[in-house]
N, C-alpha and C positions, 0 to 999 in steps of 0.2 A: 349650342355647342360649348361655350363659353360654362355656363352652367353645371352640363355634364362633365367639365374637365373639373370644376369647384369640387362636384359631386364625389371625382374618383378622388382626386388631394384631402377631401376629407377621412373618406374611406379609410385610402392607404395609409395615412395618419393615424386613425382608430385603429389599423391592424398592424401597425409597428409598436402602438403604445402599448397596447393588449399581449404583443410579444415580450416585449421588455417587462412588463407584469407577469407572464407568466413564466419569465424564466426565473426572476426574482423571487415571486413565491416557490418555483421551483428548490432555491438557494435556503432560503427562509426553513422550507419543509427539511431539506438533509441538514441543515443544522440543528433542527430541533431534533432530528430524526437522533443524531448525536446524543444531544444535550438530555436526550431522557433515557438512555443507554447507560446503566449502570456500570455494567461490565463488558468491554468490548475484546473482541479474540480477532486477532490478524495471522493469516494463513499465506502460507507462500514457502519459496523454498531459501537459495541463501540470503540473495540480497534482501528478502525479511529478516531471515534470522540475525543480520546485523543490527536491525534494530534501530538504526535513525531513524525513520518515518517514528516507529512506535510509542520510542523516547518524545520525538516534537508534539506527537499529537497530548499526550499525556502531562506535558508542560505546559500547553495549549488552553486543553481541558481545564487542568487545577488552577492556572490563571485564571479567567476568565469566570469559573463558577469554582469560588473558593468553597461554597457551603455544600458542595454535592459532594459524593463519595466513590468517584469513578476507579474501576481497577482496568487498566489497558494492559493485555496477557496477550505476549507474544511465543506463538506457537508455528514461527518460521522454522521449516527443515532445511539444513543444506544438501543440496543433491536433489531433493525430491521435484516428481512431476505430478501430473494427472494423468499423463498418458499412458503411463505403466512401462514406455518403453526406456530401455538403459542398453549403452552402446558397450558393444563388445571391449572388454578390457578397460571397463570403468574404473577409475581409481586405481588403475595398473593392475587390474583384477580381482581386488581385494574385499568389492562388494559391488551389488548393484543399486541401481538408486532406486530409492523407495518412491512407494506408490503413495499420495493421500486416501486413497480409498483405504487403505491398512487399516488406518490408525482413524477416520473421520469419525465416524461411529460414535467411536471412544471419548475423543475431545469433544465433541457437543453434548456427549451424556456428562462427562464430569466438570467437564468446563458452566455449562449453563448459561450462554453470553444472550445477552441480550442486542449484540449487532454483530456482526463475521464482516472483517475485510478483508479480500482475497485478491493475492496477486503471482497468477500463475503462464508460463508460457514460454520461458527463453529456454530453461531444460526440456523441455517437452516435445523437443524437434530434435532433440540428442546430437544437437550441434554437424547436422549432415543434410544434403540436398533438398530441397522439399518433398514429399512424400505424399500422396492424396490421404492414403492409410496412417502414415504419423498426423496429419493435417485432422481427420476423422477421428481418430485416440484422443486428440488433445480437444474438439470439441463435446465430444463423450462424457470428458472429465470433468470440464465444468461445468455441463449440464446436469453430470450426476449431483457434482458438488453443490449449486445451486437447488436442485431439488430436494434434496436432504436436509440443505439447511431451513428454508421456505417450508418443508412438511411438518419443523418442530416448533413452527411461529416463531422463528428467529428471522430479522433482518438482516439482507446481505446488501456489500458493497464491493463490485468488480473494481479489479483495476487492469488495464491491459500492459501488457507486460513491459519491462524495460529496452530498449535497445538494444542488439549487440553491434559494438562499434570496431568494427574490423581493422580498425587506422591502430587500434590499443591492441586486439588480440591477434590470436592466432590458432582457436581451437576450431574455429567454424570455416564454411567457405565462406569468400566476402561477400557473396549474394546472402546468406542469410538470414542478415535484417531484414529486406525486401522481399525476397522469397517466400520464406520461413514467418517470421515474428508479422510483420505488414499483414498478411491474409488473416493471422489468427488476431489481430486487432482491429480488423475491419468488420471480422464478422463477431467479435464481442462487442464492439460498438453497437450492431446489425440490432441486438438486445435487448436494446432499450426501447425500439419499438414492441414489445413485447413487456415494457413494465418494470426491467431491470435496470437497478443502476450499476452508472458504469461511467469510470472517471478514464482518460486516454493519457496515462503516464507516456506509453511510447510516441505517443503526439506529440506533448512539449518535451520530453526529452531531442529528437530529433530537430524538432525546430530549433530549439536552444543549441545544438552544435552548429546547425545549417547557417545561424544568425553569427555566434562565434565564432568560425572559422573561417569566414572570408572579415575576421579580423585579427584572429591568431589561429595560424593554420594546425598550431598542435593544440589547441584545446582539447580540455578531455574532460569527461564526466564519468567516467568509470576506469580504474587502476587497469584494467586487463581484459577490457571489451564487456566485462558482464558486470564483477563487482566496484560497487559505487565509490567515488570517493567524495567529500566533504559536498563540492556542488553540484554532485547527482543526487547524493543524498537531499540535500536541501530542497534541490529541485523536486522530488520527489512531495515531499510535507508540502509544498506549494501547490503541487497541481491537487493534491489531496485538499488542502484548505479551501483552495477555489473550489473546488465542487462541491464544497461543504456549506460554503456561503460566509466564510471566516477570511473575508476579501482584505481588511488589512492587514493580517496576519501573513498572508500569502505572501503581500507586495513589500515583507519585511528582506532585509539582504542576506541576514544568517538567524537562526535561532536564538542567538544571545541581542541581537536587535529587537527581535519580537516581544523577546522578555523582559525587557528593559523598562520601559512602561508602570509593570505588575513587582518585579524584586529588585531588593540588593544584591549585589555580587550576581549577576545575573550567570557567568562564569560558571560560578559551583554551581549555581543549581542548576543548570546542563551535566554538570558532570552526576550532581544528584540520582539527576535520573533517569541517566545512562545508567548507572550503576544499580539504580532499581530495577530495569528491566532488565539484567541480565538477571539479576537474582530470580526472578519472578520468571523470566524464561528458563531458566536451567532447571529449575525447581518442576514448572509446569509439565515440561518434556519429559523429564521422568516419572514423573505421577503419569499422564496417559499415557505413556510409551510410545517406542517407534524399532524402526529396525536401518537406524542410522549409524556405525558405530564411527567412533575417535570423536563424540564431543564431551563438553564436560559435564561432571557426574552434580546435579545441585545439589541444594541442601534438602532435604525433608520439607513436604510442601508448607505446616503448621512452623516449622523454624522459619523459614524463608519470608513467610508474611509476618511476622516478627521484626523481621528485621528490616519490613517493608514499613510497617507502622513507623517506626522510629524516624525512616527515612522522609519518610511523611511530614514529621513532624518537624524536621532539619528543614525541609524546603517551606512549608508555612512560615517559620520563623523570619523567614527573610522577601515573607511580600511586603509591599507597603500598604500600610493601613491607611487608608483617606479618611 
């Protein structure tokens, strides 16, 4: 008996170790999966189109592999879903929100990304009771979405959608999040049995309040329930870093700590390249178009990468050379 119990502790031991290995190289593989991605395109609707995640990862990247030549092109829509569905008197009637199926087509022919991260689902429930049929659209969507991308030997990376934090808003019910946003991040989780990655932003977001708030009951990670502010954003690049396997970068406090390490004025070159992604997304959205209106109009795609080069060339000058 004594034997057999040796027998199973070794075992058990072999098949924890063997788990921690394979999640590891699991980590290992998406960061390489990254790190050989020349040009990556992130999809989503507003809280992409802000553009923190895109900025961090892209400050991330040129740190980290100064000699590579990465372009990170944000192609967040505001308003947009997958579901196609848009609630009556959107925008005080003024438009309805666009679909990604519109425009996907268009962005992976002219884009030509060598990875897609997409993070779609808190519009897609059009901020009203759960729905089996809104529930079904929005699986549709990013099934289509995924299949489209995967058909042009492009890699994708899901992300499950943000929370909506009903303590901040007021366009939704306060079932919502749990209703609504929970199912469709259970069952894009469900996906990755299936071979699909898939990082669970609305996991650590909700943890991260649940943990905070029975320390400061008004904590908040997003301005108005949807859109992010500073340490939703942040949190945001983190849960993306961890899945990536860029584990110290994650466990940094803010962006200008992560970079700290790699530049001088670590400050400006935050604001760098912030300011490069918007170039680079306002530019990009009007090259494939959309049928979003009141955003701003860029520059001409060939001026805008001009003026990216340069920017380029602002934030190298202030790595540290070892």
């Amino acid at each position: 008996m004594a034997s057999l119990i040796r027998l199973l502790i070794v075992m058990l031991s072999a098949l924890l170790i063997l788990g921690c290995q394979l999640r590891m190289d699991d980590r290992q593989s998406a960061q390489q999966l990254v790190a050989n991605s020349q040009r990556i395109v992130f999809l989503g609707d507003s809280t992409t189109y802000q553009g923190h995640v895109v900025a961090h990862l892209d400050a991330l990247l040129r740190a980290k592999f100064p000699q590579q030549q990465f372009e990170i092109i944000n192609l967040g829509l505001s308003s947009e879903t997958v579901s196609g569905l848009s609630e009556a008197g959107h925008a005080n009637g003024k438009f309805s929100r666009p679909v990604l199926s519109e425009r996907l087509s268009r962005v992976l022919e002219q884009t030509q990304p060598d990875l897609v991260i997409a993070t779609y689902g808190i519009n897609c429930g059009i901020y009203q009771d759960y729905s089996a049929q809104h529930f079904a659209l929005y699986q549709q969507g990013i099934t289509d979405l995924h299949r489209q991308v995967v058909a042009r030997g492009i890699d994708i990376i899901h992300l499950t959608s943000p929370i909506y934090d009903a303590q901040s808003g007021t366009v939704a019910p306060s079932t919502y999040n749990q209703n609504v946003l929970k199912p469709q991040r259970d069952w894009l989780l469900a996906q990755a049995e299936h071979g699909w990655l898939v990082a669970d932003l609305w996991g650590a977001m909700q943890n991260k309040l649940d943990t905070q708030r029975q320390l400061e009951p008004s904590y908040r990670l997003q301005t108005d329930g949807i859109h992010l502010n500073d340490a939703g954003a942040w949190l945001w690049s983190q849960t993306l870093f961890e899945f990536l396997g860029f584990s110290q970068a994650a466990q940094s406090a803010n962006v200008r700590e992560m970079l700290k390490p790699y530049y001088r004025q670590p400050d400006q070159v935050v604001k760098l390249h912030k300011q490069k992604m918007r170039l680079q997304r306002d530019a990009w959205l009007n090259t494939t178009g959309h049928l979003r209106p009141n955003l701003p109009i860029g520059l001409p795609l060939q001026q805008a990468q001009q003026q990216v080069l340069l920017l380029n060339q602002q934030i190298d000058s202030k790595l540290i050379r070892l």
